[in-house]
ChimeraX commands (.cxc) that place a marker at each C-alpha (Angstrom):
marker #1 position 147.88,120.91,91.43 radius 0.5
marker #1 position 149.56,122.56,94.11 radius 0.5
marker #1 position 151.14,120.26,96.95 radius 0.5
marker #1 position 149.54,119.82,100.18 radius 0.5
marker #1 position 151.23,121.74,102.65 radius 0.5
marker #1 position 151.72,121.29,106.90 radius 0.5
marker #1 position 152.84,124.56,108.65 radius 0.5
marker #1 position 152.00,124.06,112.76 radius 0.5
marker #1 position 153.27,125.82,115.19 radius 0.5
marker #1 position 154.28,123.00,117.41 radius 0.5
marker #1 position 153.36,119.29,117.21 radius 0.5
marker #1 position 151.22,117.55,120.05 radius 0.5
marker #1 position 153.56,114.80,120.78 radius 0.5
marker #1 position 151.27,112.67,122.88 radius 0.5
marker #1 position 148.27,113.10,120.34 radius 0.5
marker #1 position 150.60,111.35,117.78 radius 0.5
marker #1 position 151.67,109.18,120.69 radius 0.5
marker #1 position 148.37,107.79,121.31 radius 0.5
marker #1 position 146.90,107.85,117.82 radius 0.5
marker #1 position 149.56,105.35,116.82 radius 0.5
marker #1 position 148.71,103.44,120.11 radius 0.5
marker #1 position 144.92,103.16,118.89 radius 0.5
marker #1 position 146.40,102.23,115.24 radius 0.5
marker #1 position 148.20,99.44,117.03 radius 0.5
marker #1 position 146.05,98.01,119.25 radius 0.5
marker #1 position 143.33,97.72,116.42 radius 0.5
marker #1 position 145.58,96.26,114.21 radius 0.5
marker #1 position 143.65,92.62,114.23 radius 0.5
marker #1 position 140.56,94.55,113.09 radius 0.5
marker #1 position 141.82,96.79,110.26 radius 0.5
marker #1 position 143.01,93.93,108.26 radius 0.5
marker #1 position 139.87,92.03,108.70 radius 0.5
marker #1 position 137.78,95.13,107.83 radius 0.5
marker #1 position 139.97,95.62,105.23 radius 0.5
marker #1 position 139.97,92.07,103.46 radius 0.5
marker #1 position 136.19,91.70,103.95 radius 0.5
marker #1 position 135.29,95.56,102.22 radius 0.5
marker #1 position 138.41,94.55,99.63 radius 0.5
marker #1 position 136.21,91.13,98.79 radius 0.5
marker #1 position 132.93,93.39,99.21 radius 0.5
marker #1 position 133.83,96.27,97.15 radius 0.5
marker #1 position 133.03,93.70,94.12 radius 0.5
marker #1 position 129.66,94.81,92.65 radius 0.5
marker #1 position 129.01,91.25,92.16 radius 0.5
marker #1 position 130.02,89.74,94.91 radius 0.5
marker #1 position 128.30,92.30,97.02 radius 0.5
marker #1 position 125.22,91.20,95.47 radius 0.5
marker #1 position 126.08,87.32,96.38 radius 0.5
marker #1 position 126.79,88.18,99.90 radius 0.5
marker #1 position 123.68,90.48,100.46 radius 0.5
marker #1 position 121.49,87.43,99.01 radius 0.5
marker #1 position 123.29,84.94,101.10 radius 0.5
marker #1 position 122.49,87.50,104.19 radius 0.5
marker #1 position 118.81,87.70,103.17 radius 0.5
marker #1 position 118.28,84.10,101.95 radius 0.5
marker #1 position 120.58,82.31,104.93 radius 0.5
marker #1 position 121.94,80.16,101.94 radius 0.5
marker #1 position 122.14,79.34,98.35 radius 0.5
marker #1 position 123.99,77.09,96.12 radius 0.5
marker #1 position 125.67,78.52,92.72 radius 0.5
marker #1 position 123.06,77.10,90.30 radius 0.5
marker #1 position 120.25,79.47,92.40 radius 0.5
marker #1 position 122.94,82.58,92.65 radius 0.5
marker #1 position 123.45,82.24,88.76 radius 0.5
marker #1 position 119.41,82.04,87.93 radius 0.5
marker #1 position 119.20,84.76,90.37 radius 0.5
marker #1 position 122.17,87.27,88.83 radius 0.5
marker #1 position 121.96,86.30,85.44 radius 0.5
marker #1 position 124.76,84.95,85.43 radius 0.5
marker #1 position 127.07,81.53,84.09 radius 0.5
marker #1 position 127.45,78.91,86.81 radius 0.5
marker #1 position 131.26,79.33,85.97 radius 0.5
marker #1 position 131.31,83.41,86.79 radius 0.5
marker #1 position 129.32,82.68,89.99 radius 0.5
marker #1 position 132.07,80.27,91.37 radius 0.5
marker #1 position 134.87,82.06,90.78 radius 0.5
marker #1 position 133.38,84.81,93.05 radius 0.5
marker #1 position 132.27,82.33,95.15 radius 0.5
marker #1 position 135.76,81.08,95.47 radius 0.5
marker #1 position 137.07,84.52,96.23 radius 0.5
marker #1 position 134.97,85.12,99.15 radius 0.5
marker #1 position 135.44,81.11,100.53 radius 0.5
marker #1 position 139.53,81.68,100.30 radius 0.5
marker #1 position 138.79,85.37,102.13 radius 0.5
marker #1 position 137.22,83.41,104.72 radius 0.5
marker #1 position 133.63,85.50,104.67 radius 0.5
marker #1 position 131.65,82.57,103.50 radius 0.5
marker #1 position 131.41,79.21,104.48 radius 0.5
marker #1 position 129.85,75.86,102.64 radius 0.5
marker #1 position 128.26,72.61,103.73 radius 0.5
marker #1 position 127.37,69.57,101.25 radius 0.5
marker #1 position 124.15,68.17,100.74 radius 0.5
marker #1 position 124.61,64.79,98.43 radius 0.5
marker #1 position 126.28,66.86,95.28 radius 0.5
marker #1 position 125.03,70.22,96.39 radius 0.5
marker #1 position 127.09,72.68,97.80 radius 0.5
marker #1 position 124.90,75.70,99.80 radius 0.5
marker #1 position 127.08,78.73,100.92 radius 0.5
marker #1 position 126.09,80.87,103.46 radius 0.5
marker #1 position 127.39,83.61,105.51 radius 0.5
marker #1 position 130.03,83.27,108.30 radius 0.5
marker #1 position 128.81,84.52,111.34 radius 0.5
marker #1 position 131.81,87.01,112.21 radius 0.5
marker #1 position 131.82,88.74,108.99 radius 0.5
marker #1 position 127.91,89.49,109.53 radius 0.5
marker #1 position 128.60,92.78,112.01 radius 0.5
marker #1 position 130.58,94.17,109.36 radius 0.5
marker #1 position 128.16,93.87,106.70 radius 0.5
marker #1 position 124.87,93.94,107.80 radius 0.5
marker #1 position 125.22,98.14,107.98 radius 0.5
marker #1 position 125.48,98.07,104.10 radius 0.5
marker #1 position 122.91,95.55,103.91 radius 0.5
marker #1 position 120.55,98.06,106.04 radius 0.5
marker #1 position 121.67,100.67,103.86 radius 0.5
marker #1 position 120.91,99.00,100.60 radius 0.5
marker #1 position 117.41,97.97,102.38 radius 0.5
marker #1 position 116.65,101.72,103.05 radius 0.5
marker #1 position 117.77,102.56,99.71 radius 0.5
marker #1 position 115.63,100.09,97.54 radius 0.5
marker #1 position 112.62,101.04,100.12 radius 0.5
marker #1 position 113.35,104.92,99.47 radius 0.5
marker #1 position 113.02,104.52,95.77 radius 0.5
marker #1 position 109.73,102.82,96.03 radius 0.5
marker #1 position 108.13,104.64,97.83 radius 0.5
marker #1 position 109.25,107.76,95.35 radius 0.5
marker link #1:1,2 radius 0.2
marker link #1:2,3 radius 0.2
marker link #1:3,4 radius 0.2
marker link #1:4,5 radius 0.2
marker link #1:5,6 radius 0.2
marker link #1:6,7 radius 0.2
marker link #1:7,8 radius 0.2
marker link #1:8,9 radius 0.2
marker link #1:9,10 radius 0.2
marker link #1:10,11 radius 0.2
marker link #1:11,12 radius 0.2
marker link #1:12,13 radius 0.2
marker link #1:13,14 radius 0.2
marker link #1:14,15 radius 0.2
marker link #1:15,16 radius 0.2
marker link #1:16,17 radius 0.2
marker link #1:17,18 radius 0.2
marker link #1:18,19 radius 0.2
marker link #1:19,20 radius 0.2
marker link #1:20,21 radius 0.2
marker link #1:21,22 radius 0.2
marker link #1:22,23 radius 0.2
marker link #1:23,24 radius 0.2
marker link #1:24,25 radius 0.2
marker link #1:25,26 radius 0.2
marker link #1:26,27 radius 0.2
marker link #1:27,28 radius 0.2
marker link #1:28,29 radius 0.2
marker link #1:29,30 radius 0.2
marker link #1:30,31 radius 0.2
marker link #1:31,32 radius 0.2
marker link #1:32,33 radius 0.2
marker link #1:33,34 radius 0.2
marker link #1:34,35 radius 0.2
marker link #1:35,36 radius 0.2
marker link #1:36,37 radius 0.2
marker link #1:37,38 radius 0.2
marker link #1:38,39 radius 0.2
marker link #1:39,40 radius 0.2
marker link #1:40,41 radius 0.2
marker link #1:41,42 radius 0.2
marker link #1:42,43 radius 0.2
marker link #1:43,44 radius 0.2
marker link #1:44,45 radius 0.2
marker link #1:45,46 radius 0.2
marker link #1:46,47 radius 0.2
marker link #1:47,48 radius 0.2
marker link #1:48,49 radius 0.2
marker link #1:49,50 radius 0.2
marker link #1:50,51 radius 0.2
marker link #1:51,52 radius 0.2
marker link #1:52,53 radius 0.2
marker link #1:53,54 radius 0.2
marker link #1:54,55 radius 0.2
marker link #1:55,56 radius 0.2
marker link #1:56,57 radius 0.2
marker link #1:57,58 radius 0.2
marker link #1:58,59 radius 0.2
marker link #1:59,60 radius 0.2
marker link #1:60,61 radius 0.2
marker link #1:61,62 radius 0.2
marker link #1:62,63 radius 0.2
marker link #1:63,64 radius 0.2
marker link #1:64,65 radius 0.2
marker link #1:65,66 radius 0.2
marker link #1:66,67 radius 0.2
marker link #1:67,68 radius 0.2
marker link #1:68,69 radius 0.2
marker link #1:69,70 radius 0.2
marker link #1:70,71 radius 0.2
marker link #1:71,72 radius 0.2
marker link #1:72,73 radius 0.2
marker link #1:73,74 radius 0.2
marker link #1:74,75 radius 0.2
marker link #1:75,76 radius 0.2
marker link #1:76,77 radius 0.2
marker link #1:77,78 radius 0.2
marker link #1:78,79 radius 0.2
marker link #1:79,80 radius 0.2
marker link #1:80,81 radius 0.2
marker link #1:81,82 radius 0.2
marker link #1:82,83 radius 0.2
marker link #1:83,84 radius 0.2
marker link #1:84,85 radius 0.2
marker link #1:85,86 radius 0.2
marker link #1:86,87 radius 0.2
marker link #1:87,88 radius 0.2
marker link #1:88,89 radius 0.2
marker link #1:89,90 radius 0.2
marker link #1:90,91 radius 0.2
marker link #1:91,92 radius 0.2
marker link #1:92,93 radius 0.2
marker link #1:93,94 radius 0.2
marker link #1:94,95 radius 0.2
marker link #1:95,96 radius 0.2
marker link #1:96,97 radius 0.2
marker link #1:97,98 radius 0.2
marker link #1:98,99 radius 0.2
marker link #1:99,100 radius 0.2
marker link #1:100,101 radius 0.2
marker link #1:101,102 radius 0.2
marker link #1:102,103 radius 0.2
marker link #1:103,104 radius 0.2
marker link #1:104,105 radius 0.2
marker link #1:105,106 radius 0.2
marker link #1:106,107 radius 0.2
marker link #1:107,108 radius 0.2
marker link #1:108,109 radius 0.2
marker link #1:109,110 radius 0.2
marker link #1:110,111 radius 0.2
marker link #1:111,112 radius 0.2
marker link #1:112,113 radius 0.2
marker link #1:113,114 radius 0.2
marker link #1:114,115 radius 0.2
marker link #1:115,116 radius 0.2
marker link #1:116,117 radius 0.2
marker link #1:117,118 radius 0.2
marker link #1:118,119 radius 0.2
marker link #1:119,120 radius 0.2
marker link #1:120,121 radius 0.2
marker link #1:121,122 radius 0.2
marker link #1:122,123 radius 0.2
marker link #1:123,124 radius 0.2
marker link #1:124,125 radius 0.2
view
């Protein structure tokens, strides 16, 4: 593969200027986009956070009937997201439900549309 190549005639200094000015001031909100789509970008746990978006809250024993999956598998994942800080937990005598913080929701409710369209798209084909 042939390397990528920059020939310019001249370089716009304050384009560059204020590009890394935009980088800078948004730096707050790059690494919380990044963490959440890092913790997202897990088929699974993308399922567990869509169904905690849809269903306001679960607890693991309903997220493992739900996925198919061991009680074990769903609380590691659960873990992950609760140490990223996307979801949150309250106790009920010895249940635990986990829901959605409410920050992380404008970040992920335009993949939750999209997977809404999606699903609707393919029924109706």
């Amino acid at each position: 593969m042939e390397p990528i190549r920059c020939i310019r005639a001249f370089a716009d200094h304050a384009q560059i200027q204020s590009c890394r000015e935009t980088l800078r001031l948004g730096i707050d909100g790059f690494s919380l986009l990044s963490r959440v789509l890092e913790l997202a970008g897990n088929e699974v746990r993308l399922k567990i956070l869509y169904l905690l978006h849809s269903e306001r809250e679960l607890c693991p024993c309903d997220l493992s009937d739900i996925l198919g999956l061991s009680i074990s598998n769903v609380s590691q994942h659960l873990r992950k997201l609760k140490d990223g800080n996307v979801i949150k937990f309250r106790k009920e005598g010895q249940t635990i439900y986990y829901s959605l913080r409410d920050d992380h929701l404008e970040i992920l409710r335009p993949f939750f549309k999209w997977i809404n369209r999606h699903a609707l798209s393919l029924e109706l084909a």
